[in-house]
N, C-alpha and C positions, 0 to 999 in steps of 0.2 A: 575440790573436784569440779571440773566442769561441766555443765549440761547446756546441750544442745537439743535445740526441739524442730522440728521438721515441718516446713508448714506449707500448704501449698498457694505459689499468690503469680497470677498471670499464666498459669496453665504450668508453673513448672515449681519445682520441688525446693526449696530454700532452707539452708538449714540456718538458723537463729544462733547468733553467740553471742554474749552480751559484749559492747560496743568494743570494751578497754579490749578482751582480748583478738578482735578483728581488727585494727590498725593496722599491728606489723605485719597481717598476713595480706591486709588489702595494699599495701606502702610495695608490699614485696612483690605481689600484681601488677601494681602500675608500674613499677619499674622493669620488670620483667619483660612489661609488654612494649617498653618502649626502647627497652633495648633489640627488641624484635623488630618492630618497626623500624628505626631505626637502619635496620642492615639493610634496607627492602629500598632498591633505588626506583624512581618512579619520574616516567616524562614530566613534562609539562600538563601535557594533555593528561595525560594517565590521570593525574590529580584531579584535573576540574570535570573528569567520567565522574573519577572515585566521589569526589562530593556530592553530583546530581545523586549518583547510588545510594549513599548517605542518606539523600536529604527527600529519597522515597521517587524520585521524578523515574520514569516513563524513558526509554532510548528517544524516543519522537521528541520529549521533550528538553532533553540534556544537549539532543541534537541541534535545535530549536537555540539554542542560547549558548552555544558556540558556534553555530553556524556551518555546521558540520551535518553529514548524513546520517539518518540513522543505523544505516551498514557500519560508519567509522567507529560511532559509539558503540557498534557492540564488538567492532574487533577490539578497542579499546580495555572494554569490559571483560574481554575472553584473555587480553595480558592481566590484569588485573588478577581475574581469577587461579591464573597458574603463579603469579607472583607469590600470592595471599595462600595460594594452597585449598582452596574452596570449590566449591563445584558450583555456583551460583549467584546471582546476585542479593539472593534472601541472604546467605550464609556471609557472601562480604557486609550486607547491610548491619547484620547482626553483632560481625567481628566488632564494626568498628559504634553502634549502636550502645551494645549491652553494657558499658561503661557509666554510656552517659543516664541509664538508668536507673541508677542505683543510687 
């Protein structure tokens, strides 16, 4: 039988399974998500929004290092968002985030 324990770590609710049987389920995730991705076509620009978003920067400052307004970067950011299906820039940060923390 298997047992899972609940635990809480970074303000959110984790459930614990030992390693062997989280593989297939995590294997199933990332492919999952990247056949998701995947379908999601994205400019040029769109990408290098999407990364400053990523990588936590500021519109002033994404703007800053493409050379762009910060108005552009956030119509940029507002495709983005209807793309990805999010209502924010925390919620894309997070989309694309919560992976790499694990």
């Amino acid at each position: 039988m298997k047992t899972i324990a609940l635990k809480k770590a970074r303000g959110k609710f984790v459930i614990e399974v030992p390693v062997i049987l989280r593989i297939p389920v995590l294997m199933d995730l990332v492919r999952e998500r990247s056949r998701w991705l995947s379908g999601i076509n994205l400019t040029k620009r769109e990408k290098e929004v999407l990364d400053g978003i990523v990588r936590g920067l500021q519109h002033k400052e994404i703007a800053g290092m493409l050379n762009i307004s910060a108005r552009t970067s956030k119509f940029h950011a507002s495709n983005l968002f209807e793309k990805f299906g999010v209502r924010d820039r925390h919620e894309l940060r997070n989309l694309f985030s919560e992976g790499d923390k694990r």
